[in-house]
C-alpha positions as CSV (number, residue, x, y, z in Angstrom):
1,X,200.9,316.0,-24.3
2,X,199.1,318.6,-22.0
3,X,198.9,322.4,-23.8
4,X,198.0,325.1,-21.5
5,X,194.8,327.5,-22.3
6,X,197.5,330.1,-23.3
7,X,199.6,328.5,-25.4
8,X,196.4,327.1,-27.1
9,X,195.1,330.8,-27.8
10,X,199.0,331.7,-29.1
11,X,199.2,328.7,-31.5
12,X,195.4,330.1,-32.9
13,X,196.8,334.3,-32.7
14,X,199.9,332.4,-34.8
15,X,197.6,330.4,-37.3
16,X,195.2,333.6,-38.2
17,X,198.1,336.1,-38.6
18,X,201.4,334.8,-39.1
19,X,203.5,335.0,-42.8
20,X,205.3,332.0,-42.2
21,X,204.7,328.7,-43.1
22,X,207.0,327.0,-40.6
23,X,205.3,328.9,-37.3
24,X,202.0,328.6,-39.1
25,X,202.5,324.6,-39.3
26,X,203.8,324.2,-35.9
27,X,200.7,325.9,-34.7
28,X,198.6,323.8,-36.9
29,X,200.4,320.7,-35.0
30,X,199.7,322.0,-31.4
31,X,196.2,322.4,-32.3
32,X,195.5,319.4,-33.9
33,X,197.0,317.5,-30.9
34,X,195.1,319.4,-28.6
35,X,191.9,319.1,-30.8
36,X,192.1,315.5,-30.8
37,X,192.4,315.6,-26.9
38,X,188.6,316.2,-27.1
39,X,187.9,312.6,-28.6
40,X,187.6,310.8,-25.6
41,X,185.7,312.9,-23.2
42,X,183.4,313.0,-25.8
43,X,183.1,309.4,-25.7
44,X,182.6,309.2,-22.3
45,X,180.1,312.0,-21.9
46,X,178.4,310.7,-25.4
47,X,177.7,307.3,-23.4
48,X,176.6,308.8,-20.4
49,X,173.6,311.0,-22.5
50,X,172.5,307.6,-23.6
51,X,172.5,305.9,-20.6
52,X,170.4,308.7,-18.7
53,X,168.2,309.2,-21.8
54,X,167.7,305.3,-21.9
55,X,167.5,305.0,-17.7
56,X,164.4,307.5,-18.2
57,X,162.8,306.4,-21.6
58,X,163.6,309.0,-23.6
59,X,165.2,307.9,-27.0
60,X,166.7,310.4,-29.5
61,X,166.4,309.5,-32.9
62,X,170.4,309.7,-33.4
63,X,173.3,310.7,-30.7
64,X,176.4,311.9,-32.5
65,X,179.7,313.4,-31.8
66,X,182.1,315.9,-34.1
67,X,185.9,317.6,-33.8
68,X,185.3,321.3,-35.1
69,X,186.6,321.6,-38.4
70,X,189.5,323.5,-39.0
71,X,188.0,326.2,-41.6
72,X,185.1,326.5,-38.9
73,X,187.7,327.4,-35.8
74,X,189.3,330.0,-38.1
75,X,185.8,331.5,-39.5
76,X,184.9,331.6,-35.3
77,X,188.1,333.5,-34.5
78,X,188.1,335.7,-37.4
79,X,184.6,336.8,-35.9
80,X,185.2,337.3,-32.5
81,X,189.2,337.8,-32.0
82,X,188.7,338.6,-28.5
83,X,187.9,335.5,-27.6
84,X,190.8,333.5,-28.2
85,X,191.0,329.7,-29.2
86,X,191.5,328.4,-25.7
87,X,188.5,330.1,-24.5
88,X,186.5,328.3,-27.5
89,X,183.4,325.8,-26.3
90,X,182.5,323.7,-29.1
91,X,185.8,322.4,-30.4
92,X,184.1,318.9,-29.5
93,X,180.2,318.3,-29.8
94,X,177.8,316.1,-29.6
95,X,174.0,316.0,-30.5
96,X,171.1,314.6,-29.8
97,X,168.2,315.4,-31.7
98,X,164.5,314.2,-30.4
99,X,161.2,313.2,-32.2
100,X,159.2,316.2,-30.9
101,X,159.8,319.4,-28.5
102,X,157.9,317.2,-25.6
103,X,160.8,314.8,-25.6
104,X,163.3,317.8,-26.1
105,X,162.0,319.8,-23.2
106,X,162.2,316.5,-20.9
107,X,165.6,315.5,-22.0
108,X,166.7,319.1,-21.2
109,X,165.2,318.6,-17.5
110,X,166.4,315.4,-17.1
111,X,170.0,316.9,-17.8
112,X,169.7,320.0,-15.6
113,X,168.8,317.7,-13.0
114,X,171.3,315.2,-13.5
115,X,174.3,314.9,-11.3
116,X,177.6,314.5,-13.6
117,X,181.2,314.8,-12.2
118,X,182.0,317.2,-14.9
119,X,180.9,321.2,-14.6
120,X,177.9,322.3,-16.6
121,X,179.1,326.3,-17.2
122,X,176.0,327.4,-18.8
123,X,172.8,327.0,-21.1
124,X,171.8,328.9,-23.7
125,X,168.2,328.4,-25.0
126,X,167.7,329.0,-28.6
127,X,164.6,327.4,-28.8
128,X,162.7,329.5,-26.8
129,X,164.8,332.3,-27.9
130,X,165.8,331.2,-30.9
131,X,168.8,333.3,-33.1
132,X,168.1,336.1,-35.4
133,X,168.9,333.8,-38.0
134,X,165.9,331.2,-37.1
135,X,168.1,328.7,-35.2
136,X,167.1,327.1,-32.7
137,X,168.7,324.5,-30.2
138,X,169.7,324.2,-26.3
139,X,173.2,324.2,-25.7
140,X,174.9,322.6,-22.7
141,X,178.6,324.0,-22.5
142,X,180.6,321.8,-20.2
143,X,183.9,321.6,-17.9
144,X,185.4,318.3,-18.4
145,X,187.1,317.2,-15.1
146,X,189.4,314.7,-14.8
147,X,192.6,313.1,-13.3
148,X,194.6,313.0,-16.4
149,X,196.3,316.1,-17.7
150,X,195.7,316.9,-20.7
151,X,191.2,315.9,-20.8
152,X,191.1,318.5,-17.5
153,X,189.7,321.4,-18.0
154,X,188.5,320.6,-21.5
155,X,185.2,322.4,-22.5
156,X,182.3,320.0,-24.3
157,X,178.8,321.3,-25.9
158,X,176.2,319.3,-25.9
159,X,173.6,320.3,-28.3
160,X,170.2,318.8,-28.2
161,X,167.1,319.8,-30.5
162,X,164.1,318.4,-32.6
163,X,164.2,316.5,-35.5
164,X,162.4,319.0,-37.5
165,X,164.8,321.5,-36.0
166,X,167.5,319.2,-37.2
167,X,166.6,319.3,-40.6
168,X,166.2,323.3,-40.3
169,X,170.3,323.1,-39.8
170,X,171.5,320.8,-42.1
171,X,169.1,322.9,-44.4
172,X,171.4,325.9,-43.9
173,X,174.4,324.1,-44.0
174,X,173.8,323.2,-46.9
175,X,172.8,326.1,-48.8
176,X,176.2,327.5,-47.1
177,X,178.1,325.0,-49.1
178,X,175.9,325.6,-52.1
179,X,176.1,329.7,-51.9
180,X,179.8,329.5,-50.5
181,X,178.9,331.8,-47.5
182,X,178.2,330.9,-43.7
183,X,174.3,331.4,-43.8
184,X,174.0,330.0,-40.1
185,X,176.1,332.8,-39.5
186,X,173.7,335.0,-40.7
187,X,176.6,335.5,-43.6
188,X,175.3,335.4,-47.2
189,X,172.4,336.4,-49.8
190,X,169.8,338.5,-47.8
191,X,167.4,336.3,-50.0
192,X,168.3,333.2,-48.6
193,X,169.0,334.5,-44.9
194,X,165.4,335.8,-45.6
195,X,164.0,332.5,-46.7
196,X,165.5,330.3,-43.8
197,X,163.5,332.9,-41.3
198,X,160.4,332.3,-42.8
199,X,160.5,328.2,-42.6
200,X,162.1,328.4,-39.0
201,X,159.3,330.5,-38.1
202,X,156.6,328.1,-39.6
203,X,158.1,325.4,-38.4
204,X,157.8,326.8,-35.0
205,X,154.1,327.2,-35.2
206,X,154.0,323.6,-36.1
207,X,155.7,322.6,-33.0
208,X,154.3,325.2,-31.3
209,X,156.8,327.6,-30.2
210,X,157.6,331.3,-30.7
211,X,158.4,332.9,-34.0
212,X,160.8,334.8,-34.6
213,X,160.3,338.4,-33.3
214,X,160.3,339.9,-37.0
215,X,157.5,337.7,-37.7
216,X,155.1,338.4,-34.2
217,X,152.8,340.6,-37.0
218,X,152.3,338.0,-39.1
219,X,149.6,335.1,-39.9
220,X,150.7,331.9,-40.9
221,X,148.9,332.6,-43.7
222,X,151.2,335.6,-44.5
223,X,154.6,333.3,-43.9
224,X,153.1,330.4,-45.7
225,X,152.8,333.2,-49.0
226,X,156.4,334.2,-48.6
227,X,157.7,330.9,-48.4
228,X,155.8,329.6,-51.3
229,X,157.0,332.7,-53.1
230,X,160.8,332.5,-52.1
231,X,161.0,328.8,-53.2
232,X,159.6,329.9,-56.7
233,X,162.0,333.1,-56.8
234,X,165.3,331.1,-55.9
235,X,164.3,328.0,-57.4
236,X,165.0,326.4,-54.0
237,X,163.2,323.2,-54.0
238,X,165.4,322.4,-57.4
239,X,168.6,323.8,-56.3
240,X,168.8,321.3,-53.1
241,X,167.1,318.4,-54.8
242,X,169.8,317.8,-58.0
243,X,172.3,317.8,-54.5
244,X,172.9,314.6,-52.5
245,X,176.4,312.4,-52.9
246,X,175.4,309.4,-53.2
247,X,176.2,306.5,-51.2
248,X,174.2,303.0,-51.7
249,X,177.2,301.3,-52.4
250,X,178.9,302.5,-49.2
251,X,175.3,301.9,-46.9
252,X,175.5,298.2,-48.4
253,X,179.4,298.2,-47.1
254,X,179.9,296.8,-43.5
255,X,181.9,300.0,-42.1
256,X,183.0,298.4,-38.7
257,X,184.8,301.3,-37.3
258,X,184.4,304.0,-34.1
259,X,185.6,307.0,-36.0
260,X,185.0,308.1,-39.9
261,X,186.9,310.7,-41.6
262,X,184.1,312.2,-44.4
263,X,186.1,313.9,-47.2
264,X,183.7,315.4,-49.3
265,X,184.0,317.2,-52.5
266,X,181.3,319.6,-53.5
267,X,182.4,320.0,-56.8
268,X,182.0,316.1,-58.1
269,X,179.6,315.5,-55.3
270,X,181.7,312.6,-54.1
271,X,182.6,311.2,-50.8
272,X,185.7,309.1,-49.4
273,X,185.3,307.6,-45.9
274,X,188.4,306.5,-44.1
275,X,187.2,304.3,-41.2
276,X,189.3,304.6,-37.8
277,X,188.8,302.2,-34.4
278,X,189.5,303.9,-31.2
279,X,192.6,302.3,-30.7
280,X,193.9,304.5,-33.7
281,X,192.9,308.2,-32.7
282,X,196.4,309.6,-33.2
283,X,196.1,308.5,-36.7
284,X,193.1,310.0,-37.6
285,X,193.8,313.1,-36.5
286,X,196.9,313.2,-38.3
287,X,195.0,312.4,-41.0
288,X,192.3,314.9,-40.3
289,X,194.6,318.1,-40.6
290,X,196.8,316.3,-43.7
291,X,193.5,316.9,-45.7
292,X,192.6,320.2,-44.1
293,X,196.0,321.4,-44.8
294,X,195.6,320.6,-48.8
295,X,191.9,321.4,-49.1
296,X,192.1,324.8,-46.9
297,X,192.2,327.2,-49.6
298,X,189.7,325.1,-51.7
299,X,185.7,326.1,-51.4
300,X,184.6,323.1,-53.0
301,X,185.8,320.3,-50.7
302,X,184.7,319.3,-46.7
303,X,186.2,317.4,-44.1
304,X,185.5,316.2,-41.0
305,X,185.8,313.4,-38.3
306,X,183.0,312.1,-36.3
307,X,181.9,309.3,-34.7
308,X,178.9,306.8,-35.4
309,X,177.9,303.0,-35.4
310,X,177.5,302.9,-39.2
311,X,177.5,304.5,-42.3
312,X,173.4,304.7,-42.6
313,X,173.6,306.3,-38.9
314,X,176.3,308.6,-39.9
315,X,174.3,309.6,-43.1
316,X,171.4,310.1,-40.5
317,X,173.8,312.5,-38.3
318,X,175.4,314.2,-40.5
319,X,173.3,314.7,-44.0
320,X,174.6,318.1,-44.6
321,X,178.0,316.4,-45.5
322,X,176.2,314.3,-48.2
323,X,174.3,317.4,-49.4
324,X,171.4,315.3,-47.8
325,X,168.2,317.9,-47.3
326,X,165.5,315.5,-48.1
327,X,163.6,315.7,-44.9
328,X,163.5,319.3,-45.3
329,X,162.1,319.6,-49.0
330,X,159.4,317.2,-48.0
331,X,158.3,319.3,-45.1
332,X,158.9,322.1,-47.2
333,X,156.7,320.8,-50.3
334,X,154.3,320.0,-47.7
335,X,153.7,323.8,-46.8
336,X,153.8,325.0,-50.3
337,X,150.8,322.5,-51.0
338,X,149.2,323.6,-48.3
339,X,149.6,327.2,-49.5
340,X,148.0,325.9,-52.6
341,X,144.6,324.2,-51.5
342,X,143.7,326.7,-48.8
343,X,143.6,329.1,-51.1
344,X,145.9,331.5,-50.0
345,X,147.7,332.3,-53.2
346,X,144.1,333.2,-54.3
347,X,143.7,335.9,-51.5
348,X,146.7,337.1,-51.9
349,X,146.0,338.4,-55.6
């Protein structure tokens, strides 16, 4: 079923400020349908990132592919309401995420250069210029062209970053979840907003990149000290290592599947995984907004669909869904021991 760009932004004016539930429902449908109209150019332009990293010997560490949740469109259009929900880029994504910035910046050539049937609209550099909030990534925003209906016209991001970077994100993410606020929004305690700054600014010297322009006056030495400081203040390090769902038992599983539906609940720090081939996309998108619908008003549950080739890889793609931020307290224990044996606490008494 084909939904033009304005009845797309109606059904999402309808969903953020209509009384009734019947209108509100109907809308819900048209979006979901149009949502899930996103799966297979995904698939398609997914495949063709690993064929032209691959052709070129460049291999990410993980390629992945989401739907925007539904909690996340709303948040998006609640912020800017003059953009309207047909004119939204990112309602399907797909990542890769690279061992260093050297195999970032020549995957983000190799790209530019490349010659794809569908339009590449823009680039936004956040790596170079990274947000206010310390992100950093390079977005591709995309025009999907094609001879059926209802995929023409469809807008794809591609996001591509390090792994380090990576591990930034799902970081945030999940001190989000923890805090119940949208810190990659720049959204939440000033304490933690302020924390996340400092890291993606020392982990930009390590790769070495810019820091953030509130940070051009300072020494590593200097951001090292507030780090170590802000970890002891907000108990970080403690707070995000008693997270993590675990999920041995479903690692050991063989998952064979296209599509997984992660329903996770914050609360029990559990997870159940529907599995999906590509053969039954209608029904995991139904299933998709059933849960969304019960779990919208909740702020201790998740959900989202995705695609991956396993359960570890999907882990890999998406660890802020299994409250997952190992990588990040080991790079982040690694500075604060650092901070230790060089001595700067000791100069800065």
């Amino acid at each position: 079923m084909f939904f033009s760009r304005n009845r797309i932004t109606r059904a999402g004016e309808i969903l953020m400020t209509s009384s009734s539930e019947l209108e509100v429902n109907d809308a819900l449908e048209i979006i979901n349908t149009w949502r899930s109209h996103h799966l297979h150019p995904l698939r398609v332009m997914k495949n063709s990132l690993i064929k032209l990293s691959s052709s070129n010997k460049v291999t990410p560490i993980l390629v992945s592919q989401r739907l925007k949740r539904l909690t996340s469109i709303e948040y998006k259009l609640d912020l800017n309401e003059k953009m309207g929900l047909g004119g939204m880029q990112d309602i399907g994504g797909f990542r890769a995420v690279l061992k260093d910035v050297r195999d970032l910046e020549k995957l983000k050539k190799l790209i530019q250069d490349s010659r794809l049937s569908h339009k590449l609209e823009r680039i936004s550099d956040y790596v170079d210029e990274p947000k206010d909030s310390g992100y950093r990534s390079i977005h591709f925003v995309y025009k999907y062209n094609s001879k059926v209906e209802k995929y023409d016209g469809l807008r794809l991001e591609l996001q591509i970053r390090t792994k380090l970077q990576h591990n930034w994100a799902t970081a945030v993410e999940t001190a989000g979840i923890i805090t119940n606020t949208s810190l990659k929004s720049s959204k939440g305690p000033d304490e933690w907003l302020s924390f996340f700054k400092i890291v993606s600014s020392l982990f930009a010297i390590k790769e070495q990149l810019p820091v953030l322009k509130l940070h051009t006056d300072k020494s590593m030495e200097d951001l090292m000290i507030e780090c170590y400081n802000s970890c002891k203040e907000l108990k970080i390090i403690e707070t995000l290592r008693v997270l993590g769902v675990t999920t041995n038992h479903l690692e050991q599983q063989n998952f064979p599947g296209d599509y997984y539906l992660i329903n996770i609940n914050i609360e029990t720090k559990s997870v159940q995984i529907t599995v999906f081939d590509k053969n039954s996309l209608e029904k995991a998108s139904e299933k998709y907004l059933e849960i969304e619908k019960n779990i919208k008003e909740q702020s201790k549950n998740a959900v989202v669909l995705v695609a991956a080739n396993s359960m570890r890889l999907l882990k890999k793609a998406y660890p802020s869904y299994f409250l997952d931020t190992t990588e990040f307290l080991t790079a982040l224990e690694r500075i604060n021991d650092n901070c230790i044996t060089r001595g700067y606490l000791k100069n800065n008494r």
